[in-house]
PyMOL Python script that loads the backbone (N, CA, C, O; Angstrom):
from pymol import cmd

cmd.read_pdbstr("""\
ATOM      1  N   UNK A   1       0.093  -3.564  17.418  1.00  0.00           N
ATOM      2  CA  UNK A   1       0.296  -3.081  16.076  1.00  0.00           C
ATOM      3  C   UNK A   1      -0.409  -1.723  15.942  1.00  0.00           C
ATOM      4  O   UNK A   1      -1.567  -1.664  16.354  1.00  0.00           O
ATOM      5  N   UNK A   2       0.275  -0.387  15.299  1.00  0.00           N
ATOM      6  CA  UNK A   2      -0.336   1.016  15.244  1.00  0.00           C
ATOM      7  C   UNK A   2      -1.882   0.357  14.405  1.00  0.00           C
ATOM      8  O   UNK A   2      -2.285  -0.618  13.771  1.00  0.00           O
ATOM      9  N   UNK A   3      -2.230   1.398  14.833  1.00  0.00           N
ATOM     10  CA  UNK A   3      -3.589   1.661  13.934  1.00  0.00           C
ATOM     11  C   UNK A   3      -2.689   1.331  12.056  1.00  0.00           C
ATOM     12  O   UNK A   3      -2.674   0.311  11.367  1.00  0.00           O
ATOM     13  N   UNK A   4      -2.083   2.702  11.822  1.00  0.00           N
ATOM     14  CA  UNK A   4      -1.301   2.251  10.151  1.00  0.00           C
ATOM     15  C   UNK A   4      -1.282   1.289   9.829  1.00  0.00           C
ATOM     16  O   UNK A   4      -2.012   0.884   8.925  1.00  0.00           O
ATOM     17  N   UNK A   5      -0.363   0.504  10.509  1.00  0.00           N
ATOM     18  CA  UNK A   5       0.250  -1.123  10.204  1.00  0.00           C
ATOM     19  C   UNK A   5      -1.218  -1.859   9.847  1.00  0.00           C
ATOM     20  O   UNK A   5      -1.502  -2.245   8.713  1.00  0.00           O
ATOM     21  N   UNK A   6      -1.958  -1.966  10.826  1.00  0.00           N
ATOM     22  CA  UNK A   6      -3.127  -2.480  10.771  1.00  0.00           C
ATOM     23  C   UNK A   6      -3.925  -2.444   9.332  1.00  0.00           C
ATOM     24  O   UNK A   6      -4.389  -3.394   8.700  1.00  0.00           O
ATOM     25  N   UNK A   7      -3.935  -1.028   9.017  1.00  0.00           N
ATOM     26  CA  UNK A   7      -4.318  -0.684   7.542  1.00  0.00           C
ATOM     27  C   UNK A   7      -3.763  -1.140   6.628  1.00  0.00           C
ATOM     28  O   UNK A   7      -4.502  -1.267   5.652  1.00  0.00           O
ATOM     29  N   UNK A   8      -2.594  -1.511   6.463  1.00  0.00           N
ATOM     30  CA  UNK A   8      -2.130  -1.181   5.564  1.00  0.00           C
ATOM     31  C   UNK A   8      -2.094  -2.980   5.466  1.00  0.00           C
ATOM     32  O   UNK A   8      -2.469  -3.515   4.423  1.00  0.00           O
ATOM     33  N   UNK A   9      -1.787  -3.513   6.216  1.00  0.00           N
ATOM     34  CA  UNK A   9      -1.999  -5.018   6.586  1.00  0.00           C
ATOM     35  C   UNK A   9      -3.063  -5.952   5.917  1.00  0.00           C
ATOM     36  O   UNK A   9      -2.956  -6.908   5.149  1.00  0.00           O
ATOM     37  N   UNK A  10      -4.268  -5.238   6.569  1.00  0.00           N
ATOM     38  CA  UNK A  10      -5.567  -5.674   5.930  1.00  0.00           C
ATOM     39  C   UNK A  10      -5.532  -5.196   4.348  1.00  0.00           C
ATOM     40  O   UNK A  10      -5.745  -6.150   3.600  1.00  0.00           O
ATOM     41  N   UNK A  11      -5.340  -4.096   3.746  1.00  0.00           N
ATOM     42  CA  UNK A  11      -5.062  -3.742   2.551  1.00  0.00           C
ATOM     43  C   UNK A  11      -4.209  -4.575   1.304  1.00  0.00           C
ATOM     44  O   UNK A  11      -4.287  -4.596   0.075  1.00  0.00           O
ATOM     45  N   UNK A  12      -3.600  -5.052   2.038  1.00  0.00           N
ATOM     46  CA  UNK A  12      -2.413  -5.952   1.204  1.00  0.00           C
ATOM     47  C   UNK A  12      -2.952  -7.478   1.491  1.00  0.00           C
ATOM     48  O   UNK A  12      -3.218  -8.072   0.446  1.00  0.00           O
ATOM     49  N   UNK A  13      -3.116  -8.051   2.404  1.00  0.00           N
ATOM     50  CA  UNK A  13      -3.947  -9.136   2.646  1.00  0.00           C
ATOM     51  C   UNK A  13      -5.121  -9.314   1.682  1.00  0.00           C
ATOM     52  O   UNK A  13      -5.327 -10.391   1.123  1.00  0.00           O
ATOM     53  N   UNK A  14      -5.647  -8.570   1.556  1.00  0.00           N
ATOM     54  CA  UNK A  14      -7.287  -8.144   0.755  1.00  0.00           C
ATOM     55  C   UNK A  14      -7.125  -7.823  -0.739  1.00  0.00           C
ATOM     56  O   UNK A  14      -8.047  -8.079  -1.514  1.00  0.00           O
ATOM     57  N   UNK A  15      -6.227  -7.390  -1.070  1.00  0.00           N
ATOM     58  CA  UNK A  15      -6.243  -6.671  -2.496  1.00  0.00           C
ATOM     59  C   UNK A  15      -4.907  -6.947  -3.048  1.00  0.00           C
ATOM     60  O   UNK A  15      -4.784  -6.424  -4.156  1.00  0.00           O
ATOM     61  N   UNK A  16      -3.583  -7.764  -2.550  1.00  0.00           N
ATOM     62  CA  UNK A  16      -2.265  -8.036  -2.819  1.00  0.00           C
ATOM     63  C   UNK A  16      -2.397  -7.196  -4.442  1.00  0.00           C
ATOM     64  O   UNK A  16      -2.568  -7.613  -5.588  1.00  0.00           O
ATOM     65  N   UNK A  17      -2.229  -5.912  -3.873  1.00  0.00           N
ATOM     66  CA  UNK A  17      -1.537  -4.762  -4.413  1.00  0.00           C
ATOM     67  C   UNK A  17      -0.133  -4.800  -4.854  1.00  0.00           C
ATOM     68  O   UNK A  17       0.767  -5.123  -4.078  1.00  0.00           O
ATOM     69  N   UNK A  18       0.157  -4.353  -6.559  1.00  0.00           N
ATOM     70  CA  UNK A  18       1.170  -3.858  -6.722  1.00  0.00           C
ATOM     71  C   UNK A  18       1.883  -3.106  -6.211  1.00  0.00           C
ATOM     72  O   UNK A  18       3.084  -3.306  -6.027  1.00  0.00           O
ATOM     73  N   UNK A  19       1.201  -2.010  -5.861  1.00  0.00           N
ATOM     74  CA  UNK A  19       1.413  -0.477  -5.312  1.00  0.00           C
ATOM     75  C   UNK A  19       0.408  -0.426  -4.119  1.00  0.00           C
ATOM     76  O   UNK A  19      -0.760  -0.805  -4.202  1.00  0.00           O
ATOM     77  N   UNK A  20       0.950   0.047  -3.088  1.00  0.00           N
ATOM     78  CA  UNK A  20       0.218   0.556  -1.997  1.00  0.00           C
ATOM     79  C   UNK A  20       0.548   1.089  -0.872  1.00  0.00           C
ATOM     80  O   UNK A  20       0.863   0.497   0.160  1.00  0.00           O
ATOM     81  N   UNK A  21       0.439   2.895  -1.167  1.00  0.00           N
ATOM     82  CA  UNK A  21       0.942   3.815  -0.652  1.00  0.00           C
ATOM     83  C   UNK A  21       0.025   4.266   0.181  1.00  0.00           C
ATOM     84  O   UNK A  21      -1.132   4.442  -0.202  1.00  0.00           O
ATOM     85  N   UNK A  22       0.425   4.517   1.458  1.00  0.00           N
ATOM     86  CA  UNK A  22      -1.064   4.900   2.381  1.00  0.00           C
ATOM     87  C   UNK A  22       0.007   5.796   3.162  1.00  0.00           C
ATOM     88  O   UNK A  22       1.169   5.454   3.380  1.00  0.00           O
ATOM     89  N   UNK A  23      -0.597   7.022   3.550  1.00  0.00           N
ATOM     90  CA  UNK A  23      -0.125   7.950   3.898  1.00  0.00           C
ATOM     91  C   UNK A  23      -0.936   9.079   5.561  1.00  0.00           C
ATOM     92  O   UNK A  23      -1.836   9.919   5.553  1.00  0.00           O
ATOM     93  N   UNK A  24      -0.350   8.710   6.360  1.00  0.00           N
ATOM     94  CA  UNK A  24      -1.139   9.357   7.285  1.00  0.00           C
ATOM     95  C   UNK A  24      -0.563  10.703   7.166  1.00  0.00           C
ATOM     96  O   UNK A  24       0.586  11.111   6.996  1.00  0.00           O
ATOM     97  N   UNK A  25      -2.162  11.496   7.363  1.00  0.00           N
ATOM     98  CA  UNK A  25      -1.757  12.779   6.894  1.00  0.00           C
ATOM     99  C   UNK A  25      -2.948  13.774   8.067  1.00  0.00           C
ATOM    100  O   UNK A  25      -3.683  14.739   7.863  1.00  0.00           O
ATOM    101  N   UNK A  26      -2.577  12.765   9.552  1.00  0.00           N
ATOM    102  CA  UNK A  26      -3.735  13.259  10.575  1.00  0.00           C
ATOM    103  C   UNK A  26      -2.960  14.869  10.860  1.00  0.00           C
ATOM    104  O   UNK A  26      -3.811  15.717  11.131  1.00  0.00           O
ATOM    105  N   UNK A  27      -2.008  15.225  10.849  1.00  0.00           N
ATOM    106  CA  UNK A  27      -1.171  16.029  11.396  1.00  0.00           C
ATOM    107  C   UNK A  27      -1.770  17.700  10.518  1.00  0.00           C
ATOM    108  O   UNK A  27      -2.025  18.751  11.106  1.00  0.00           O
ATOM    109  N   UNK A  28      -1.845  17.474   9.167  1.00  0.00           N
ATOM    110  CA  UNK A  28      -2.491  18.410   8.748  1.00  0.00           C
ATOM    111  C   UNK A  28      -4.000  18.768   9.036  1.00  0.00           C
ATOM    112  O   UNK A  28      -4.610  19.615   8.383  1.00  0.00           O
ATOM    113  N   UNK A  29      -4.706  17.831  10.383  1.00  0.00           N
ATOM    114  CA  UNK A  29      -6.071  18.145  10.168  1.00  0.00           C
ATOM    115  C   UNK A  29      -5.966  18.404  11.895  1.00  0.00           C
ATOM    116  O   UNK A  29      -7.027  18.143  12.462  1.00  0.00           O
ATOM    117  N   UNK A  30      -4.883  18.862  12.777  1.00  0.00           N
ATOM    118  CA  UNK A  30      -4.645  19.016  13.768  1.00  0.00           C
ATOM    119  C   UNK A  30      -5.982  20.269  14.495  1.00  0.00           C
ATOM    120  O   UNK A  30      -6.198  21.329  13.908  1.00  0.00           O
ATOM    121  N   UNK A  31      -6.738  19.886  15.800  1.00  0.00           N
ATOM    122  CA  UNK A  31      -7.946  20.820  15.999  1.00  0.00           C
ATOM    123  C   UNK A  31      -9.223  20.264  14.992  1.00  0.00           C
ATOM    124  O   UNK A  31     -10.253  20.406  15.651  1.00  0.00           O
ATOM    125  N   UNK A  32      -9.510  19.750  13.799  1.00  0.00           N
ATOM    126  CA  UNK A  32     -10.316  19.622  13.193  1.00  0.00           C
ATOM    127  C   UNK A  32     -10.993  17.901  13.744  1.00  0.00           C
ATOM    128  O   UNK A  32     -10.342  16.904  14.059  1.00  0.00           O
ATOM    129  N   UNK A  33     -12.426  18.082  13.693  1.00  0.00           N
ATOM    130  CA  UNK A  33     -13.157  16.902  14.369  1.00  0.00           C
ATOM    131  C   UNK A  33     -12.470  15.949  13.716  1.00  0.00           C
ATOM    132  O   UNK A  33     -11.776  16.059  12.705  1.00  0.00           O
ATOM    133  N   UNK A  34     -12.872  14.407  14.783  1.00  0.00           N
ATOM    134  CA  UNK A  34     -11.463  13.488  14.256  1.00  0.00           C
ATOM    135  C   UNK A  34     -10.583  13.070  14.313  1.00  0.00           C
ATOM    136  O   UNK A  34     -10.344  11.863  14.326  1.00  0.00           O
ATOM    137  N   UNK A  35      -9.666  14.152  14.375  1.00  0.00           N
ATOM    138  CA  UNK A  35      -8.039  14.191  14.747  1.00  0.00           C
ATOM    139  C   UNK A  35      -7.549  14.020  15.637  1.00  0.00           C
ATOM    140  O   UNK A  35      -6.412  13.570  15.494  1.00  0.00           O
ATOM    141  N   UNK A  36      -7.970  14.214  16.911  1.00  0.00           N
ATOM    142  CA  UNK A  36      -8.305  14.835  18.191  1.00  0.00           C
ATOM    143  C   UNK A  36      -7.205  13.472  18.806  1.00  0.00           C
ATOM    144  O   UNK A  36      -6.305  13.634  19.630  1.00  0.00           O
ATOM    145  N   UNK A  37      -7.593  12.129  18.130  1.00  0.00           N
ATOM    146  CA  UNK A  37      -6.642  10.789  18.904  1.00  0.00           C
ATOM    147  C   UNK A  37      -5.545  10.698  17.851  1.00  0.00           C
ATOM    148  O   UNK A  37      -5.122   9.545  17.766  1.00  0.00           O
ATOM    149  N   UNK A  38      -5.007  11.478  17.096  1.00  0.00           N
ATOM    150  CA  UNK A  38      -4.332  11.678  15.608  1.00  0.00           C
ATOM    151  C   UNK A  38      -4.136  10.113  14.628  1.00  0.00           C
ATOM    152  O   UNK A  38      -4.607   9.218  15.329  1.00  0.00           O
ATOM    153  N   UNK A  39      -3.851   9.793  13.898  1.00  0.00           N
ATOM    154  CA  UNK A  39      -3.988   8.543  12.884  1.00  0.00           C
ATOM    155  C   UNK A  39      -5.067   8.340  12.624  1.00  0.00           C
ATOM    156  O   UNK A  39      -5.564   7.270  12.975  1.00  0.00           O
ATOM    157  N   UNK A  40      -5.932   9.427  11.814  1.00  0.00           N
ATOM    158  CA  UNK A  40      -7.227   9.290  11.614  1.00  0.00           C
ATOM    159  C   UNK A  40      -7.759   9.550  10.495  1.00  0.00           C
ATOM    160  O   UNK A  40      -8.862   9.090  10.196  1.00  0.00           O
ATOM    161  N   UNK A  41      -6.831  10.585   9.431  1.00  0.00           N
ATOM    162  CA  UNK A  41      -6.559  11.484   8.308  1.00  0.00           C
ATOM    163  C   UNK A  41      -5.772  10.639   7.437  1.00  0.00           C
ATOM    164  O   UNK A  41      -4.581  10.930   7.546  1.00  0.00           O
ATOM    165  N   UNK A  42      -6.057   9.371   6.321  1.00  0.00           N
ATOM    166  CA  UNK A  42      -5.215   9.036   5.341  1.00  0.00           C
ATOM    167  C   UNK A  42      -6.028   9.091   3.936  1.00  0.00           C
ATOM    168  O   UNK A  42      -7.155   9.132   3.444  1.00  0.00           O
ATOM    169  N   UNK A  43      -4.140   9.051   3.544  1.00  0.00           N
ATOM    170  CA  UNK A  43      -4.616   9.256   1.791  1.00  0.00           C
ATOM    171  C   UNK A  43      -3.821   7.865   1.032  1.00  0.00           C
ATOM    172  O   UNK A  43      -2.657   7.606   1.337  1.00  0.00           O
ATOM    173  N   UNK A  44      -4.421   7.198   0.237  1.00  0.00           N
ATOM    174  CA  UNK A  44      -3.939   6.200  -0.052  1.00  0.00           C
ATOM    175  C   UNK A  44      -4.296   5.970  -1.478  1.00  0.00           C
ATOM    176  O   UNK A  44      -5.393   6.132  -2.013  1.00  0.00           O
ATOM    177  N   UNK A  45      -2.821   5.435  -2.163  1.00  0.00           N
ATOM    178  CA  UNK A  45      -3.110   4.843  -3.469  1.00  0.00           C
ATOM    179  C   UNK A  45      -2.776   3.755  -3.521  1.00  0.00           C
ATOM    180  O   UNK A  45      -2.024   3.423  -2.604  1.00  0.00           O
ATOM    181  N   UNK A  46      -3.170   2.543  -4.680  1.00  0.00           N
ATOM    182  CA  UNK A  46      -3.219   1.718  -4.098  1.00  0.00           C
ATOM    183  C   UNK A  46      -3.799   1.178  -5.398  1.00  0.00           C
ATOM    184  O   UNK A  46      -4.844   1.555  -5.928  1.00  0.00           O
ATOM    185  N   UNK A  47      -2.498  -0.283  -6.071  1.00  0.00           N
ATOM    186  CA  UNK A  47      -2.704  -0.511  -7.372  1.00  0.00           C
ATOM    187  C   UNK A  47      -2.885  -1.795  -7.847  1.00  0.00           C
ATOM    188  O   UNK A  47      -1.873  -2.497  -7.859  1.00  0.00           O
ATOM    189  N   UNK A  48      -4.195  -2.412  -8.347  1.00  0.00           N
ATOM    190  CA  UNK A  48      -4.154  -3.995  -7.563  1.00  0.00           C
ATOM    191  C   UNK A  48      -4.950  -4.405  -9.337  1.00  0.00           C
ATOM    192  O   UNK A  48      -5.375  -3.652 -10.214  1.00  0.00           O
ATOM    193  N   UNK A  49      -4.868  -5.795  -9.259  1.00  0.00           N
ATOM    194  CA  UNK A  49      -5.283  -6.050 -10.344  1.00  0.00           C
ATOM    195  C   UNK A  49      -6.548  -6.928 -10.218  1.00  0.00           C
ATOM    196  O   UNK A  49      -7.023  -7.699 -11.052  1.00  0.00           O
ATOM    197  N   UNK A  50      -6.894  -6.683  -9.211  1.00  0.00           N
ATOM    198  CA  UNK A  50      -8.310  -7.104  -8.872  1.00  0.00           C
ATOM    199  C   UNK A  50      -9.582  -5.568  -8.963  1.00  0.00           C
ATOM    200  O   UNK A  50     -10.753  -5.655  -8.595  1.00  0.00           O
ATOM    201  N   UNK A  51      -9.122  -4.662  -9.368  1.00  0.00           N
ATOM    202  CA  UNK A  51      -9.873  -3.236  -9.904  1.00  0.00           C
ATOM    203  C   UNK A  51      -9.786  -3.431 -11.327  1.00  0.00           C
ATOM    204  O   UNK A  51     -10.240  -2.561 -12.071  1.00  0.00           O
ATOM    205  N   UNK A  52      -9.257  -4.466 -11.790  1.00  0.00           N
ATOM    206  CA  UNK A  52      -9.426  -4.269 -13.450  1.00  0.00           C
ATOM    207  C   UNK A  52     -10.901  -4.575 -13.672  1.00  0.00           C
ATOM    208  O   UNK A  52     -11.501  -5.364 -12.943  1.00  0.00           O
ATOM    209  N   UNK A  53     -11.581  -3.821 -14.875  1.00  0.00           N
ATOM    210  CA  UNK A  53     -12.686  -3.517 -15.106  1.00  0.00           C
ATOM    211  C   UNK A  53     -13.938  -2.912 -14.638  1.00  0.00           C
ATOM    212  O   UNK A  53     -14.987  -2.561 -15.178  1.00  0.00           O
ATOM    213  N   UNK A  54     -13.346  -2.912 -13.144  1.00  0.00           N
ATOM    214  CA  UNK A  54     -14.107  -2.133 -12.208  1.00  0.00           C
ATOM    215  C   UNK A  54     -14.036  -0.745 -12.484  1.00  0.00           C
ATOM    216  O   UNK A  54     -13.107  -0.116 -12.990  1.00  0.00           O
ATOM    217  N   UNK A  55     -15.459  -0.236 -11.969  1.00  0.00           N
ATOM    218  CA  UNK A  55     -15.494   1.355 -11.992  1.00  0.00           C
ATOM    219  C   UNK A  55     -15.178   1.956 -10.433  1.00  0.00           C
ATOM    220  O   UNK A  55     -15.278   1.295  -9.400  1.00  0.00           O
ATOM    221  N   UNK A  56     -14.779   3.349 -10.530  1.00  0.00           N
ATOM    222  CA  UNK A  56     -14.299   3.639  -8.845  1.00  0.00           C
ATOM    223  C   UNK A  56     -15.349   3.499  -8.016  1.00  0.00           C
ATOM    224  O   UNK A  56     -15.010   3.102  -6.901  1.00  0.00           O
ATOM    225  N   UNK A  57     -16.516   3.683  -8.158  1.00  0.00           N
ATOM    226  CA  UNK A  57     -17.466   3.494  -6.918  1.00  0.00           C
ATOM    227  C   UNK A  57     -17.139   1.622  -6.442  1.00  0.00           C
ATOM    228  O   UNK A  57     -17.085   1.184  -5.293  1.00  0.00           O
ATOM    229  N   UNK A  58     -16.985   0.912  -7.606  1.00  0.00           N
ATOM    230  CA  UNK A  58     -16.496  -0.404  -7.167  1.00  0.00           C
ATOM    231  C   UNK A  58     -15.129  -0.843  -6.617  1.00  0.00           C
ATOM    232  O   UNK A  58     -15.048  -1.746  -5.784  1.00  0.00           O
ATOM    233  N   UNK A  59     -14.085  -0.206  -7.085  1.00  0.00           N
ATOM    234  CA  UNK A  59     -12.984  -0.575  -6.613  1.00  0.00           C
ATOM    235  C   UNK A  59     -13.131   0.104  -4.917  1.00  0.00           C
ATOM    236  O   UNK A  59     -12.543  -0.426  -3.974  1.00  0.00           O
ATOM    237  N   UNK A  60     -14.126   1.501  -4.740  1.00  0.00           N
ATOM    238  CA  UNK A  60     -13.358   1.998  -3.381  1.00  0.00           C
ATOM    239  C   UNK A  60     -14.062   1.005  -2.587  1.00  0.00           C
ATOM    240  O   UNK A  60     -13.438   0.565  -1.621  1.00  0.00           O
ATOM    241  N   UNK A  61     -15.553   0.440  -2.852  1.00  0.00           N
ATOM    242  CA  UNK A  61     -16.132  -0.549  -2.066  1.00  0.00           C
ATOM    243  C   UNK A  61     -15.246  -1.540  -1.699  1.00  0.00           C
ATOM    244  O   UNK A  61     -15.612  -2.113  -0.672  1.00  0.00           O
ATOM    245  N   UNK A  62     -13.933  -2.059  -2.292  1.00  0.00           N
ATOM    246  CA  UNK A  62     -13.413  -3.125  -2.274  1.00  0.00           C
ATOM    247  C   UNK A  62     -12.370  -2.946  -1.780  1.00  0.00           C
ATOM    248  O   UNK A  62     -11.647  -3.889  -1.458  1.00  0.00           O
ATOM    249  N   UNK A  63     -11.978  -1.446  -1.568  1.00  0.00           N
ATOM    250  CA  UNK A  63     -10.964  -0.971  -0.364  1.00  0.00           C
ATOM    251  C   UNK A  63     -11.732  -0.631   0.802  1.00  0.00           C
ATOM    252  O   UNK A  63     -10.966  -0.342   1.722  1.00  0.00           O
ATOM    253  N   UNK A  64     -13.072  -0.542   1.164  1.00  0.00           N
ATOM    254  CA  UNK A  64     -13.915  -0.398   2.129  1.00  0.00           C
ATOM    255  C   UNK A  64     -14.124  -1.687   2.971  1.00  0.00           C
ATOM    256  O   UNK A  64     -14.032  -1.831   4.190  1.00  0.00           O
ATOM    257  N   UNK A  65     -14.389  -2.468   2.129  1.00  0.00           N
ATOM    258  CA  UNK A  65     -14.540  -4.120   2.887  1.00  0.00           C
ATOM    259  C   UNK A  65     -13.095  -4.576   3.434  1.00  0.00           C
ATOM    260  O   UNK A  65     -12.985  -5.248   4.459  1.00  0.00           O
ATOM    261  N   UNK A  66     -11.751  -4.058   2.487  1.00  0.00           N
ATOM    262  CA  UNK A  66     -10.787  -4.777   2.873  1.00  0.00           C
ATOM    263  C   UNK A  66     -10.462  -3.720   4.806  1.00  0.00           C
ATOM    264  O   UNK A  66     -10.076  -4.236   5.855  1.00  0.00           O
ATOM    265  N   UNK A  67     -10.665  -2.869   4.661  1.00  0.00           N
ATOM    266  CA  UNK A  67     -10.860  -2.016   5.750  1.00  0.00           C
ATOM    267  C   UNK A  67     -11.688  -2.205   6.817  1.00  0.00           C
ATOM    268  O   UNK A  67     -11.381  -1.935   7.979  1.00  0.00           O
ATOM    269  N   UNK A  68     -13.209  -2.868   6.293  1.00  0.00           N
ATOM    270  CA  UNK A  68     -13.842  -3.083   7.595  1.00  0.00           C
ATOM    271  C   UNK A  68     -14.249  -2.098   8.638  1.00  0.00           C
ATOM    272  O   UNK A  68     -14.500  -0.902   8.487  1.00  0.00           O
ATOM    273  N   UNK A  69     -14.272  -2.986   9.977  1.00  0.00           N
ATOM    274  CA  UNK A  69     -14.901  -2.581  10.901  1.00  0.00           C
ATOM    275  C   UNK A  69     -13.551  -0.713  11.245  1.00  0.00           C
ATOM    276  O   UNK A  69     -13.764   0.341  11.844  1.00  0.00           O
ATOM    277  N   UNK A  70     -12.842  -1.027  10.798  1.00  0.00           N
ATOM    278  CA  UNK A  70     -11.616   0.130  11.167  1.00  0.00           C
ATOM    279  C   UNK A  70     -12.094   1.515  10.340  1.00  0.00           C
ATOM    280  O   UNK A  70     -11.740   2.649  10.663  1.00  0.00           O
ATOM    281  N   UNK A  71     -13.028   1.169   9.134  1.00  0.00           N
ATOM    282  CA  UNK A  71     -13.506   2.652   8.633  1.00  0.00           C
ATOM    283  C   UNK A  71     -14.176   3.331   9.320  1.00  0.00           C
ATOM    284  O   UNK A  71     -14.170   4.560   9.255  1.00  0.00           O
ATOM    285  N   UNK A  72     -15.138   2.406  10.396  1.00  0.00           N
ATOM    286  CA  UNK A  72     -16.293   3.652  11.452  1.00  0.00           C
ATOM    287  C   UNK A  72     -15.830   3.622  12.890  1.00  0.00           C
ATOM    288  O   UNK A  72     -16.471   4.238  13.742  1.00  0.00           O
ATOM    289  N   UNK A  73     -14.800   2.968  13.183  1.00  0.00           N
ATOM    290  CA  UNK A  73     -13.480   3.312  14.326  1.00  0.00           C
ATOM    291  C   UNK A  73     -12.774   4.197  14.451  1.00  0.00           C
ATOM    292  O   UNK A  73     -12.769   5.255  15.080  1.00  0.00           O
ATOM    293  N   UNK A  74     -11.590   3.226  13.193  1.00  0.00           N
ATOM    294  CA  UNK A  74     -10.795   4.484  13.407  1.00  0.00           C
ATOM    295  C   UNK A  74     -10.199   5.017  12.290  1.00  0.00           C
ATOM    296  O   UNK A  74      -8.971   5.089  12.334  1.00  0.00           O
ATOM    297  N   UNK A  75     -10.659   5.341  11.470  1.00  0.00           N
ATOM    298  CA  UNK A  75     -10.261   6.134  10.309  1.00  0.00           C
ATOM    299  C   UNK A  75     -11.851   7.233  10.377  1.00  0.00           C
ATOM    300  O   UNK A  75     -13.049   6.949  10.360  1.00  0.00           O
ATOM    301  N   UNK A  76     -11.351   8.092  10.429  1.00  0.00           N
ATOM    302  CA  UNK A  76     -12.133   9.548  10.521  1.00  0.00           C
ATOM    303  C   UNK A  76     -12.196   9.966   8.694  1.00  0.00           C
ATOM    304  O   UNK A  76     -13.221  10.060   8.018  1.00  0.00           O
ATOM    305  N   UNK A  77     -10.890  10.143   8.271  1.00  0.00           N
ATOM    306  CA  UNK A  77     -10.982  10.488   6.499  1.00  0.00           C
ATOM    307  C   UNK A  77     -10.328   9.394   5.770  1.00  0.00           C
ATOM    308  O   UNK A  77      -9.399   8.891   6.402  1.00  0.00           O
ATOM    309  N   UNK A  78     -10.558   8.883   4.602  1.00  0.00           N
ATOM    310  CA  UNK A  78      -9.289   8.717   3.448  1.00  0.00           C
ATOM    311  C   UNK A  78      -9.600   8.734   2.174  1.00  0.00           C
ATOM    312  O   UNK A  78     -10.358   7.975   1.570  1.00  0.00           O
ATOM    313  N   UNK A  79      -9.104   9.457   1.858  1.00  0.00           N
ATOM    314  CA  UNK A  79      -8.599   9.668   0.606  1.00  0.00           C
ATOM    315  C   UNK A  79      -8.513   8.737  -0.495  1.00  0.00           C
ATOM    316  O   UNK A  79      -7.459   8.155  -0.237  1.00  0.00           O
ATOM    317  N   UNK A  80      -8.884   8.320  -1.375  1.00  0.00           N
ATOM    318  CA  UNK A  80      -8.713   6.771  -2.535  1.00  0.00           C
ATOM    319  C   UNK A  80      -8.474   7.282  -3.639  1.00  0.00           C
ATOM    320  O   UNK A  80      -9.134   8.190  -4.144  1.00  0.00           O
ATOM    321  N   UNK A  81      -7.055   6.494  -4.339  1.00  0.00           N
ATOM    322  CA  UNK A  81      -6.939   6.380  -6.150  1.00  0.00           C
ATOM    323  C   UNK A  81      -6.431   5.361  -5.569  1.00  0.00           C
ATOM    324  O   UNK A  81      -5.628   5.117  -4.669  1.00  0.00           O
ATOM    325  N   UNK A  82      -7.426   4.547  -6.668  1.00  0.00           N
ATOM    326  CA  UNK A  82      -7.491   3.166  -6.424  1.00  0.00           C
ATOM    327  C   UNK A  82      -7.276   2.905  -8.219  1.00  0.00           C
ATOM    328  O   UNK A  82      -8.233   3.246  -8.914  1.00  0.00           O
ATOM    329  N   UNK A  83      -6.356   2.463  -8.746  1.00  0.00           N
ATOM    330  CA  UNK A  83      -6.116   1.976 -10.109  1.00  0.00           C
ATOM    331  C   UNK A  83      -5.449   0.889 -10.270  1.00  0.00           C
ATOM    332  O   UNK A  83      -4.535   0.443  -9.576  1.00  0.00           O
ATOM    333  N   UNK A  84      -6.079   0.331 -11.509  1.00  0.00           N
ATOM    334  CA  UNK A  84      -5.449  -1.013 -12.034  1.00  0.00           C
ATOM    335  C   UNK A  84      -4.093  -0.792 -12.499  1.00  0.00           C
ATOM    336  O   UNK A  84      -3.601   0.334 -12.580  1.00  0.00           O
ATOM    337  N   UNK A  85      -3.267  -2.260 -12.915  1.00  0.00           N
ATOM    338  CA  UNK A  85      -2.061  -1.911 -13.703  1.00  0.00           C
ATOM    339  C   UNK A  85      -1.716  -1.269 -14.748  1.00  0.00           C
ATOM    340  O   UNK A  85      -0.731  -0.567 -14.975  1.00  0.00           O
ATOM    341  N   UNK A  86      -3.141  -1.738 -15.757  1.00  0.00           N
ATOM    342  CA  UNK A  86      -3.479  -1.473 -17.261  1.00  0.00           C
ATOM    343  C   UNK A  86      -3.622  -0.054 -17.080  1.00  0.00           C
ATOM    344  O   UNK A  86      -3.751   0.540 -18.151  1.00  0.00           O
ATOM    345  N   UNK A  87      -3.639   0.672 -16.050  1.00  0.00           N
ATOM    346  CA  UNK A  87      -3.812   2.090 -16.409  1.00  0.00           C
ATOM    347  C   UNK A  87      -2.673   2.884 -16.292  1.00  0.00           C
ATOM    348  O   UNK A  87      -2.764   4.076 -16.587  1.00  0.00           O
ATOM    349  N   UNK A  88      -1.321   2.289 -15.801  1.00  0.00           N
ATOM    350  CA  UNK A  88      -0.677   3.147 -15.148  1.00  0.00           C
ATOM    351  C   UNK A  88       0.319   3.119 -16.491  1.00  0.00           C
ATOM    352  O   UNK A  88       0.587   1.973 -16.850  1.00  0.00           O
ATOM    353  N   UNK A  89       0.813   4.008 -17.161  1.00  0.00           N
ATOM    354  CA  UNK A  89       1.671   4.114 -18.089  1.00  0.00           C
ATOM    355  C   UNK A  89       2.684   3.412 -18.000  1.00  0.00           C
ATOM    356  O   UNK A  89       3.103   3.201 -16.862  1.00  0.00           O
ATOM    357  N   UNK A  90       3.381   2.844 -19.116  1.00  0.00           N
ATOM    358  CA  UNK A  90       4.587   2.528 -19.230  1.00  0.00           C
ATOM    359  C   UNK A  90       5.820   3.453 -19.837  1.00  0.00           C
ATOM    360  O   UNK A  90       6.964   3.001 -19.886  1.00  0.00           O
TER     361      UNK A  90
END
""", "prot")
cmd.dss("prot")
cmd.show_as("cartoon", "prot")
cmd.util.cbc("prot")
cmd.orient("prot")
């Protein structure tokens, strides 16, 4: 299974997200420390209703745990908007 799949796996497993857009974006950080094995650079949003009432330093902790041992492996950057349902307009 890619590194992605993996992410995105544990992410949805962990947080069964409405929304959850994860975006590898190693290609723009091409030469920059990191990159070097590429799938290392993501940006991810990601909309779960287990962040309700939470503040962002709490919700990203709770995309950090669902991530694990793979944040000091192999994810070099990512990126987080991490929002509840109640926030997203109708």
């Amino acid at each position: 299974m890619s590194r992605f799949d993996q992410l995105k796996n544990r992410l949805t497993n962990a947080l069964q997200p409405v929304v959850c857009e994860l975006q590898d974006d190693s290609a723009a950080h091409a030469g920059h420390a990191g990159a070097a094995s590429g799938g290392s650079h993501y940006n991810l949003k990601i909309i779960s209703h287990q962040f309700e009432g939470l503040n962002r330093i709490s919700r990203h902790r709770l995309v950090y745990d669902a991530i694990g041992d793979m944040m000091h492996t192999d994810v070099h950057a990512l990126a987080i908007v991490a929002l509840a349902p109640s926030e997203i307009p109708t």
